[in-house]
N, C-alpha and C positions, 0 to 999 in steps of 0.2 A: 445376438447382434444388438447393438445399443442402440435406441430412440433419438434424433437429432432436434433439439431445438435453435434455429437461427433468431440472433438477437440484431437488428438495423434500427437505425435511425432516421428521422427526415426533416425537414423545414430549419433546424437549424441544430449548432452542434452544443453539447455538453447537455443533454437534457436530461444525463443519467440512465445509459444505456448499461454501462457498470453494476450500478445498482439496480436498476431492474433484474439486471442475469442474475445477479447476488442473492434477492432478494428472491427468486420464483426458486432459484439452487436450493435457498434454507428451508422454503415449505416442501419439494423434494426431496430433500435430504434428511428433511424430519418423519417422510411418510416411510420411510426405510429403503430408500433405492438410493443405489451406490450412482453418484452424480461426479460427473467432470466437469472440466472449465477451461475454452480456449477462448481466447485474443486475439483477433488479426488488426493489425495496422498496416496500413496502407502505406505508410512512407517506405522511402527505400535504405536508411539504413539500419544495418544488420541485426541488431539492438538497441535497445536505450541506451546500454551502459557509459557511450561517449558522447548523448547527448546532455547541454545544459539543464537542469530542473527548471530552469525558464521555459524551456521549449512544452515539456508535456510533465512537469512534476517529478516526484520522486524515481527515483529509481530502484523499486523492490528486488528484490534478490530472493531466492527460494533455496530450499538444500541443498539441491543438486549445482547450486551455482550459476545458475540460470540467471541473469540480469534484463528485466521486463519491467511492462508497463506499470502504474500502479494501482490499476483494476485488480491487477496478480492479489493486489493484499487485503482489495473489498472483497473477494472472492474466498478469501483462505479465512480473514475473520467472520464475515455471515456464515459460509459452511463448514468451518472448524476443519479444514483438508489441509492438506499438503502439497502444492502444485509444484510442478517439474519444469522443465526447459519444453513439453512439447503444447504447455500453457499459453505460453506467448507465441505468435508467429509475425514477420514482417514480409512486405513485401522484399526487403532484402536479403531476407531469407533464401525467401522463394527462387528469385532469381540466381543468387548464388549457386542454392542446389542445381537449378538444369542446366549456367553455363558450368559447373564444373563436371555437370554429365556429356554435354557436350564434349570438355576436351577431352572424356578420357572414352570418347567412341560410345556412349551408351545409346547414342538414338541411333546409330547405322548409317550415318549419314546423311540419316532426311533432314530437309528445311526442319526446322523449331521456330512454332510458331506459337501465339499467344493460345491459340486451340488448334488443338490439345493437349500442348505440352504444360503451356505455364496451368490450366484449369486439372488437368491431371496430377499435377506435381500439390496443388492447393487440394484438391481431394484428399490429398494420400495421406496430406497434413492431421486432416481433419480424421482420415478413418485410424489415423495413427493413438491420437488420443482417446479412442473410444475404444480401444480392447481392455474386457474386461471389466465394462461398465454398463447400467442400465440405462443411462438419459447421458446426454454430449449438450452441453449449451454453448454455443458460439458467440459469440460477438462480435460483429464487424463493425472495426472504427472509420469514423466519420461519416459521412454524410449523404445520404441515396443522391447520385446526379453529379457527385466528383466523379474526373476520368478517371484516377489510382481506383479507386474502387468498385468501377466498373468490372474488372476480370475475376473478382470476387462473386459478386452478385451474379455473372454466368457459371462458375462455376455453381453456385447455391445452386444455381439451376439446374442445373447437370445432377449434382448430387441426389437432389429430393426427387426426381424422376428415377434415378439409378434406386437408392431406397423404397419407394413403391409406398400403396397407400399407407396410412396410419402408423408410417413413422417416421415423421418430420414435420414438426409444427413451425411457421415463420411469426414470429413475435418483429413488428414494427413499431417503434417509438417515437413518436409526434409533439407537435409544439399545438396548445388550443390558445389562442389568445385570446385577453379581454380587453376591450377596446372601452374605457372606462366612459369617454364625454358621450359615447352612446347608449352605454350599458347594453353594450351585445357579446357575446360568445361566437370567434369567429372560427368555423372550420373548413372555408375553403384550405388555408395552407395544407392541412392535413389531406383531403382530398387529392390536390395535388400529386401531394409527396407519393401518397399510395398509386396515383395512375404512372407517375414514375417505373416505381418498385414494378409495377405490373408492366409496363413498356419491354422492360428487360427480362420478363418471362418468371417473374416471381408475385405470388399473390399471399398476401398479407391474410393470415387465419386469424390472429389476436391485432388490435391494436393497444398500446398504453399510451394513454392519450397525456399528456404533463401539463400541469396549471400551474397559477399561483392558489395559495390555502384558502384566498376565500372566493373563488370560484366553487359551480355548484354542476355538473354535468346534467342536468335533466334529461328526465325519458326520451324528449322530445328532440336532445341532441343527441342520443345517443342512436334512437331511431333514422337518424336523418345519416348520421355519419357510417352506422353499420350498410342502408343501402346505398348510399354512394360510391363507398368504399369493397361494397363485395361480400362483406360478411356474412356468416350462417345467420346470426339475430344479434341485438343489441347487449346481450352478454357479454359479446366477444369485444367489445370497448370498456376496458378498464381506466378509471380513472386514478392518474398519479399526480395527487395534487402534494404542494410543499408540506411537510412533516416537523415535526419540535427535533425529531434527530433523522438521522439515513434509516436509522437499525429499528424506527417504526414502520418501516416502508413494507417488512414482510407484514404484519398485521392489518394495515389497508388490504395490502392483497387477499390475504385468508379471507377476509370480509366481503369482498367479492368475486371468492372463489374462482381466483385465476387460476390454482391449482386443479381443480376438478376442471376448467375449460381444457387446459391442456392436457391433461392423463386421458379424457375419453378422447381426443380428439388423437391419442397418441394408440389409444385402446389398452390402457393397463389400469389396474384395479386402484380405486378410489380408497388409499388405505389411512386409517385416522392418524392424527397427530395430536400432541400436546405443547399449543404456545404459552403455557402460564410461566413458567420459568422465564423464557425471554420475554415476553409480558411485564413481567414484574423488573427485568432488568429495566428496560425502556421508561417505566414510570418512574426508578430511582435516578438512572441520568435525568431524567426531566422536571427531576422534583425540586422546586424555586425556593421549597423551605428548608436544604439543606445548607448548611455554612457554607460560604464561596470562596476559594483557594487561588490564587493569580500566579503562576509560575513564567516563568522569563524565556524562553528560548532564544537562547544568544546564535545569531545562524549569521549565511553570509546571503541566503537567499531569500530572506522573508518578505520580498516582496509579491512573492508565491506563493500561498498560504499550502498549497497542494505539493510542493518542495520538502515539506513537514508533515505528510499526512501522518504519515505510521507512527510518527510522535504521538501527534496530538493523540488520534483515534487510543494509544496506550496510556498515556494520561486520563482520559476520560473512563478505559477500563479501569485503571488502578481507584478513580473517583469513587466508583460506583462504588466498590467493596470496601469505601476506606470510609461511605457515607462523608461525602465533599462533594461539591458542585467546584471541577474546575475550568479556571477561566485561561484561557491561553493568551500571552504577551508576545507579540514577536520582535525581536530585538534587532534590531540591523548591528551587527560586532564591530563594524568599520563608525558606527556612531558612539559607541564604549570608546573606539581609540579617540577620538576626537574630545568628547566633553568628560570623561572618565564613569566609572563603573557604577557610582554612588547614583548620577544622573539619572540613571536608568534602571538600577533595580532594588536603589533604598524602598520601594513599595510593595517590591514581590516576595511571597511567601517561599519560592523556592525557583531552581532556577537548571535546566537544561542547556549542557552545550555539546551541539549533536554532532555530526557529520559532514563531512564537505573535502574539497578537493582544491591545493595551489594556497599562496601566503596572504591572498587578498581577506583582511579584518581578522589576519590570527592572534596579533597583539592584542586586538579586542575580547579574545574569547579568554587568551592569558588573563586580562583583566578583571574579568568575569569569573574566571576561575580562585583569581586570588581573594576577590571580594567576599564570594561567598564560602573560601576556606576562613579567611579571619573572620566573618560576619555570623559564622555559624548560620549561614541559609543552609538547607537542604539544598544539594547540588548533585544530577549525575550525567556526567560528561560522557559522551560516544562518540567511538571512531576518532577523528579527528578534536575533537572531546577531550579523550583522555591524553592524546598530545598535548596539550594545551593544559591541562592539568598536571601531568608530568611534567612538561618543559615547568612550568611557574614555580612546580615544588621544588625543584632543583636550583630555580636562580634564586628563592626568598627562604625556604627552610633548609638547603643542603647550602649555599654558598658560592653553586656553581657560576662562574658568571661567566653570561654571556650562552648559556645553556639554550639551546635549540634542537630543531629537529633540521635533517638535511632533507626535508621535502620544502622548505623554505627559505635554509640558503645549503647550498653545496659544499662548500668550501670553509668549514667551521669544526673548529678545537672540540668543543663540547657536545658533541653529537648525541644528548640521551634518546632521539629517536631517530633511528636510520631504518633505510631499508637493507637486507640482510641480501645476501648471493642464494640461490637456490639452492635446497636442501633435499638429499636423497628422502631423508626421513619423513620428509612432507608433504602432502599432495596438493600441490600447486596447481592453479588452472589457469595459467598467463603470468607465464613471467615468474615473476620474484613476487606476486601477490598472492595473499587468501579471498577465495571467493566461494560461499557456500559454507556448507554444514564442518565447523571442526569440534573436538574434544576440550574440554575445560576444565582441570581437576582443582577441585576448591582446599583450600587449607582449612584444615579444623579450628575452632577457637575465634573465629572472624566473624563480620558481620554477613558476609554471602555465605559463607555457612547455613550461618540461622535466617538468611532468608531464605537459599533457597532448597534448605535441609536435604541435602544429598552430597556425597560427595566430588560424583562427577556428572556432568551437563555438557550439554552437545549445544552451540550457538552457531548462527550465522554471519558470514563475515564479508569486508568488501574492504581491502585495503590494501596499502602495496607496503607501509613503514612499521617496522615494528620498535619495540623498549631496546634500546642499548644494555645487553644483559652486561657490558662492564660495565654499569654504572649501577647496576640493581644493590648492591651491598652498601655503596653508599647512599643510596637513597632510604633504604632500611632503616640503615643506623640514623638519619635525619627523625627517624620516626611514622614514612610510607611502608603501609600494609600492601604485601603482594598478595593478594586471595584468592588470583586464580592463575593456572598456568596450563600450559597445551603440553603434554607429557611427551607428545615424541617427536616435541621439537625444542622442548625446554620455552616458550616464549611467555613474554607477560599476557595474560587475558583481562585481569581485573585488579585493579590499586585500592585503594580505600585508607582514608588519613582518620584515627582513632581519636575517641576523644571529641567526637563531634554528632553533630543530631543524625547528619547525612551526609555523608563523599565521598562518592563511589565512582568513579572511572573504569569505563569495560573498552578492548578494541573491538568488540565484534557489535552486530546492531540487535539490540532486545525487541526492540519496537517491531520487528520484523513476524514474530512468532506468537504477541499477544492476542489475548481472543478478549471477546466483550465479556464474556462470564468465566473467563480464565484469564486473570490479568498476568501478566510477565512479574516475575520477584519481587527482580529491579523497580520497576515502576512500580510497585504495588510499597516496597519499604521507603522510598522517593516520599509518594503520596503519604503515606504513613505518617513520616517526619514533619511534613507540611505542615498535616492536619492537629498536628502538638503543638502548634503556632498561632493558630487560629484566636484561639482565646487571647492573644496577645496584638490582635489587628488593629488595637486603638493606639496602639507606640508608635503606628507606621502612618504618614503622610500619603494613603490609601490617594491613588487616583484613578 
């Protein structure tokens, strides 16, 4: 039977509740126990996949096709796994499931009521993801003392009495504030929070208490908060103060032995581990005397920095192994349409144009895409991306005019991207779209080839339009490299224009599947290219 750790928060939101689960999963997951990873969010709908990245950020996607939070992807790069659809859960989930048990007679008739039906239905979540596993870390989003989250935390309750002693540890995440004109360390909020947690029948074993970096926890706070708080001793307050990256965050912990708090407290063996390897990764991301790299992300939502996490966080992998310190640009693509392409990325070493949904700033991203095919930047376009690279090659290298995709207008001659009618041959999961894990077969002789030395490769995808295969021969003969194609469906996967440092256009998303010490190809021959530029950073009007 698997060990359950509950991951809450308190006093206020975003404190890095994510990365805490992430971060206690990778010293887990190093000591050899096979660790899972669930999500609850409180709101009521069904998925992220139809919410704006304004609302809660990216929208990750896992193989199974699964469209979740983007915790899904701190969790899968810290513990190097692969999470499924029973990863994520919402409260629209939940309810879904019991009104459609409802209508189809599964409760016999009785009233459905919040208990036991909806806390039962939230159990079954939770023991669903644990077959097969040694340790379950949960997560519950938002914030102890919202009502949504309220039938959450009784279920917690229900469950860790159901589990019985020494196997369920509650992990609570707190805010300490420093109140600078007095120079005090303030832990009433935290206080609080936990008689909360405990009002509703949940009592907090760990606290990780969050600062800013140069706060300093002393004995004597740590003393004072463990007895107010309930705690065995002042061990069980860890302190998670700000870090040079996220992916130092397991290292503080090791250092004070969050792990050994929770395994005895779970009752299993205190088994060793070796952080040198990610050790050494974290002092290369952080090391300020390597050259520094500026890449552009042409998006339509950078006013979100968390819209682009699984970008960025892959850039930064490719960095490490490419020795480059990079720097991230976010580019609003509706500002390219405006003042043109040269305005905004004559400075950048190379340039991303990722994914997104609808025609708002696609001219921009066209732009961007042309810029850095004549300008010889390193460029690689995703998803919507390589829309935008494809349409551009077609109206300035093929001739086509007027060449678009019809996810932007409908009713257009030149269609090089359409979306296609459903296909026997393909395993579809909504519609006319790919979502999840498809096949990739790479052409020999190309640049994905020799990056990613195999022939065939399996990506993650999340789109509804794909290449106009009548137009593929003409685009060829223009001089576009088709280098990758989905076999038994014939579609394009990946373009690439020869003859150049870097330009590579994929439909599916790479960023998805990078790890910190395994960077993705793509990104790693991206960064590559960059980094043969560097030496050239005095031509550029650097700002």
């Amino acid at each position: 039977m698997a060990k359950y750790i509950f991951v809450t928060g308190g006093v206020v939101s975003g404190l890095g509740k994510g990365i805490t689960a992430a971060s206690l999963g990778k010293l887990l997951r190093l000591r050899g126990y096979k660790v899972s990873v669930q999500k609850i969010d409180p709101y009521l709908n069904i998925d992220p996949g139809r919410m704006s990245p304004y609302e809660h950020g990216e929208v990750f996607v896992t193989d199974d096709g699964a469209e979740t939070d983007l915790d899904i992807g701190h969790y899968e790069r810290f513990l190097d796994i692969n999470c499924c659809y029973k990863s994520d859960i919402t409260s629209g989930q939940i309810y879904s499931s019991i009104l459609s048990k409802e209508r189809n007679g599964e409760y016999g008739g009785l009233t459905v009521q919040i208990v036991p039906h909806v806390t039962n239905e939230i159990k079954d979540f939770m023991r669903a993801i644990g077959e097969g596993q040694d340790i379950v870390i949960i997560e519950i989003g938002g914030t102890v003392g919202d009502m949504e989250q309220a039938v959450f935390i009784e279920a917690i309750r229900q469950f860790r009495h159901e589990l019985g002693a020494n196997n369920s540890v509650s992990v609570h995440v707190t805010l300490i504030p420093y109140i600078a004109s007095s120079g005090e360390i303030k832990t009433k909020p935290t206080q609080n929070s936990v008689k909360d947690l405990q009002r509703m029948g949940v009592f907090a074993d760990v606290l990780v208490c969050r600062t800013t970096a140069d706060v300093e926890l002393g004995q004597e706070h740590r003393d004072k908060i463990a007895m107010f708080c309930g705690l065995d001793n002042q061990e069980d307050v860890i302190h998670n103060r700000d870090c040079r990256t996220i992916y130092e965050v397991p290292l503080m912990f090791e250092k004070q032995n969050f792990y050994t708090i929770v395994l005895k407290k779970l009752n299993l063996k205190l088994n060793k581990c070796d952080l040198t390897a990610w050790g050494q990764m974290v002092d290369k991301l952080c090391d300020d005397s390597l050259p520094e790299a500026t890449v552009a992300i042409v998006g339509k939502y950078t006013e979100v920095a968390d819209a682009y996490i699984s970008v960025t966080e892959a850039l930064k992998h490719a960095g490490i192994v490419n020795d480059v310190r990079v720097n991230v640009k976010l580019v609003q693509a509706e500002n390219i349409e405006r003042d043109g392409a040269e305005a905004w990325l004559r400075s950048v070493h190379g340039v991303i144009i990722p994914g997104g949904y609808g025609n708002r700033g696609v001219e921009g991203k066209v732009a961007a895409a042309e810029y850095a095919r004549l300008n010889e930047i390193p460029c690689l376009g995703i998803g919507l991306g390589m829309q935008a690279a494809v349409i551009e090659f077609a109206r300035h290298a093929c001739g086509i005019k007027n060449a678009n995709s019809t996810e932007f207008a409908e009713k257009i001659k030149n269609a090089v991207v359409h979306k296609i009618p459903e296909q026997k041959d393909i395993h579809t999961k909504g519609g006319t779209s790919r979502l999840g894990l498809y096949d990739c077969q790479i052409k020999a002789g190309t640049l994905a080839a020799q990056l990613y030395g195999k022939n065939t490769v399996q990506e993650r995808h999340r789109h509804y339009y794909e290449i106009n295969n009548d137009y593929r021969a003409q685009l060829e003969a223009a001089g576009l490299v088709i280098s990758g194609v989905n076999p038994q469906a014939n579609l394009v996967e990946i373009v690439e224009v020869p003859n150049h440092p870097f330009f590579v256009a994929c439909l599916f998303h790479p960023e998805f599947i990078s790890r910190p010490q395994r960077p993705h190809p793509l990104f790693k021959g991206l960064i590559a290219a960059v980094a043969k530029r560097l030496p050239l950073q005095s031509e550029f009007d650097l700002r």
